[in-house]
C-alpha positions as CSV (number, residue, x, y, z in Angstrom):
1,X,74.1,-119.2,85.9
2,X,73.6,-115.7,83.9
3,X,72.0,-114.9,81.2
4,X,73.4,-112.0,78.3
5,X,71.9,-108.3,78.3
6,X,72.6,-106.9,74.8
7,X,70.8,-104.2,73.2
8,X,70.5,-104.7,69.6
9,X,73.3,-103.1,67.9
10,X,75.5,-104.4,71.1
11,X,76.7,-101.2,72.6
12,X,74.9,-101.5,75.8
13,X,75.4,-105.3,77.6
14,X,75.6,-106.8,80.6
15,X,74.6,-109.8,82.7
16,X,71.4,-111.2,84.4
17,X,71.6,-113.7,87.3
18,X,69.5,-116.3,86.8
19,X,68.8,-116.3,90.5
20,X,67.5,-113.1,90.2
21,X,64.4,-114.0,89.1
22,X,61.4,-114.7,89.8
23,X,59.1,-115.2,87.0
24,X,58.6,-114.8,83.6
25,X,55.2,-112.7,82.6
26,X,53.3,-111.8,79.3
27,X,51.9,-108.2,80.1
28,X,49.2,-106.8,77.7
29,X,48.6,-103.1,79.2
30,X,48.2,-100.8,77.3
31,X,51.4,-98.7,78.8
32,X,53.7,-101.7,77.4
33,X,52.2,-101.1,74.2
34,X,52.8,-97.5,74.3
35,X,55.6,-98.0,75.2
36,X,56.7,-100.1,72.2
37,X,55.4,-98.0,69.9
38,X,57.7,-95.1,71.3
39,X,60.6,-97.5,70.7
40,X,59.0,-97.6,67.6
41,X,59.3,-101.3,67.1
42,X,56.3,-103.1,67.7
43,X,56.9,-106.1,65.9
44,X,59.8,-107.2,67.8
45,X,58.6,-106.1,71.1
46,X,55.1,-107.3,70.9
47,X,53.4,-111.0,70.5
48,X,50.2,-111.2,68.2
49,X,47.9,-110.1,70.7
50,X,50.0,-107.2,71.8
51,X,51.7,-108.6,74.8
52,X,55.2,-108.0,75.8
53,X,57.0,-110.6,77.7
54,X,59.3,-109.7,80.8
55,X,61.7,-111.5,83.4
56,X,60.7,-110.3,86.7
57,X,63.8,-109.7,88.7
58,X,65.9,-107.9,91.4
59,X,67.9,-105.5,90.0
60,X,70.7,-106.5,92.0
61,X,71.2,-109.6,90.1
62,X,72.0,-106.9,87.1
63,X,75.3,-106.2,86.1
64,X,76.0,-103.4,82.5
65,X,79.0,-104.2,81.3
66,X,79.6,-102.6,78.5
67,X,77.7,-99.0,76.6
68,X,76.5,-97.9,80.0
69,X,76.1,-94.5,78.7
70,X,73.7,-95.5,76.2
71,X,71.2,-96.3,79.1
72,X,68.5,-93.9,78.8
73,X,65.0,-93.7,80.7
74,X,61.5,-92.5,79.2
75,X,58.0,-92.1,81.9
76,X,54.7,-92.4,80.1
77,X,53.3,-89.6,83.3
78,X,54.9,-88.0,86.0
79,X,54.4,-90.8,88.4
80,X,54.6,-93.7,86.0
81,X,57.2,-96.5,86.0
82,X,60.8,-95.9,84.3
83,X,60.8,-97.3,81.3
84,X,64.6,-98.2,80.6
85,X,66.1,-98.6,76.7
86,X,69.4,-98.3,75.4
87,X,69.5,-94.8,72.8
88,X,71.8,-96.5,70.9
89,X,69.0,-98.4,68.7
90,X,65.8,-97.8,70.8
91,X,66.5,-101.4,72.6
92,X,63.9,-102.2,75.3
93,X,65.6,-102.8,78.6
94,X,62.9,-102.6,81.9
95,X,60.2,-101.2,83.6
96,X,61.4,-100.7,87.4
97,X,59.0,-98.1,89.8
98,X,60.1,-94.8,91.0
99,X,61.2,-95.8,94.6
100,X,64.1,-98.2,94.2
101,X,63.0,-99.5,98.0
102,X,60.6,-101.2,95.9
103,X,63.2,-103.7,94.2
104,X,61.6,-104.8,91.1
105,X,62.4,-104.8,87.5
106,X,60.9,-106.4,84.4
107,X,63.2,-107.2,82.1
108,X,62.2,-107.3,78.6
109,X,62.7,-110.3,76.7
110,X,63.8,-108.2,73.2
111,X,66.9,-107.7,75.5
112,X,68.1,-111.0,76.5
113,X,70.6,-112.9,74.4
114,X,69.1,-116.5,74.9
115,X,67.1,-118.3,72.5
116,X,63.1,-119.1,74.2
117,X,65.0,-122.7,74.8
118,X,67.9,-121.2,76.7
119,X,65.3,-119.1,78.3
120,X,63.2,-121.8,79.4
121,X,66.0,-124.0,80.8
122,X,66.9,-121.2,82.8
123,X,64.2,-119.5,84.3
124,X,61.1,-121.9,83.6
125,X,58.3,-122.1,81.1
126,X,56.5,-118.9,81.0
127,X,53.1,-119.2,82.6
128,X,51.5,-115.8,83.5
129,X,49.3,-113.6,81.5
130,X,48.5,-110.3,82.7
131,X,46.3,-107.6,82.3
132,X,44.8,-110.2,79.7
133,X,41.4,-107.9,79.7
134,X,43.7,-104.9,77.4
135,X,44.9,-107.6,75.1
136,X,44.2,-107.5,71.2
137,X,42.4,-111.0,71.1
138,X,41.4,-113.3,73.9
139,X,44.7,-114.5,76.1
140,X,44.1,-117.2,78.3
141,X,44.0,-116.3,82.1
142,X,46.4,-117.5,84.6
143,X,45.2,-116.9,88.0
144,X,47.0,-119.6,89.8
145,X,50.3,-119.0,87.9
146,X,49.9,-114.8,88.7
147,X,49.1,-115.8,92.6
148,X,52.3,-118.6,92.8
149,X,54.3,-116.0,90.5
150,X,53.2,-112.5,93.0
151,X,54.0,-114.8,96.4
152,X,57.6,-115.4,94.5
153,X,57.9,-111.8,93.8
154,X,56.9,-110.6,96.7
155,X,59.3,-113.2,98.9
156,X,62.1,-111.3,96.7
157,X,61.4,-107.7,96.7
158,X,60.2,-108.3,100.9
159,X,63.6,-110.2,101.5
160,X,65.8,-107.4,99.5
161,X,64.0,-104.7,101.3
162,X,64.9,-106.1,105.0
163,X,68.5,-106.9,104.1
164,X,69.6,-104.1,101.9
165,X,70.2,-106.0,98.8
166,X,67.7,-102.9,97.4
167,X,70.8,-100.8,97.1
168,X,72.3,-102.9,94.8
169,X,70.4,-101.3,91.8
170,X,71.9,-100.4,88.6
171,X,68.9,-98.2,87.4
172,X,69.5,-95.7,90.6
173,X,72.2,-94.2,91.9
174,X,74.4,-95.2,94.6
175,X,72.3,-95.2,97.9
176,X,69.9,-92.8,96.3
177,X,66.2,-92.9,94.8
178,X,67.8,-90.9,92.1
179,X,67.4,-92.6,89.0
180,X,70.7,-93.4,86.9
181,X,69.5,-91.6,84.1
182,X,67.2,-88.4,83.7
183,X,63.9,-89.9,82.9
184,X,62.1,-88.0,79.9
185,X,58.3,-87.9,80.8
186,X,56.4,-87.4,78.0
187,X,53.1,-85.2,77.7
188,X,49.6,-86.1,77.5
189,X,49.4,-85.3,73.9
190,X,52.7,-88.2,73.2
191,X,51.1,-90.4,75.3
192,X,47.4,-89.9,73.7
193,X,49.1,-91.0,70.8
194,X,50.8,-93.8,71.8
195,X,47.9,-95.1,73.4
């Protein structure tokens, strides 16, 4: 089964396979805000108490279809995660980590074509809350979902690593750590005020 990856205004789409993933998370950092607010659509991207929710996936089970050439890649520092959107209309796409070896991206939801129905049929209830301590109000803590949910995770990104499926990464290119798009990394003084 596969899910639909459409930025808003539909230029940039593609398709996620459900077996890609591994769990579906509600992040509340601080660098998922900021990074909403560069989008500059908070209300969309965030929940009430400033969460953003994300599939976490392989990258392999990623296919653009469509607009690739609107993907475009932000860093909040020079060693922080790619942030992925599409230009066209500042859609939110992923967060994957510098080091594509590391096969791991979270998908965000504003970018999957599937009602929260759809979604749950297809990946499973969301059940993790992380960094729950940054979040606007009190957001219940899910340690034994996070544990069950890093072990899955883990099991994915460990079994891509040994048999190659890492390389399979949309975000990168071809058999390099060279990411598929120049990443702009903004300064301390954009990322103050984010923050």
């Amino acid at each position: 089964m596969s899910i639909r990856v459409r930025c808003h205004c539909g230029k940039l789409q593609g398709e996620l396979d459900t077996s890609a993933v591994a769990a579906r998370a509600k992040c509340y950092c601080r660098d998922c805000r900021a990074f909403a607010r560069y989008l500059g659509n908070e209300v969309e991207i965030l929940d009430g108490a400033g969460g953003t929710e994300v599939a976490a996936a392989l990258p392999s089970g990623l296919r653009f279809t469509q607009g690739l050439d609107q993907l475009a890649c932000m860093s909040l520092s020079p060693k922080g995660l790619y942030r992925w959107y599409a230009a066209c209309c500042r859609t939110p796409i992923g967060n994957t980590p510098r080091d594509p070896k590391l096969s791991y991206v979270g998908l965000v939801r504003a970018c999957l074509d599937a009602t929260p129905a759809e979604l749950d049929a297809q990946l499973g209830a969301s059940c993790i809350n992380a960094n729950t301590e940054s979040a606007y109000r009190e957001v219940p803590r899910t340690p034994a979902g996070t544990a069950l949910a890093l072990v899955k995770i883990g099991g994915k990104v460990i079994g891509a690593r040994l048999g190659g499926g890492y390389k399979d990464n949309p975000f990168f290119e071809a058999g390099s750590a060279t990411p598929a798009r120049q990443p702009q990394v903004i300064s301390k003084e954009q990322r103050a005020r984010l923050y």
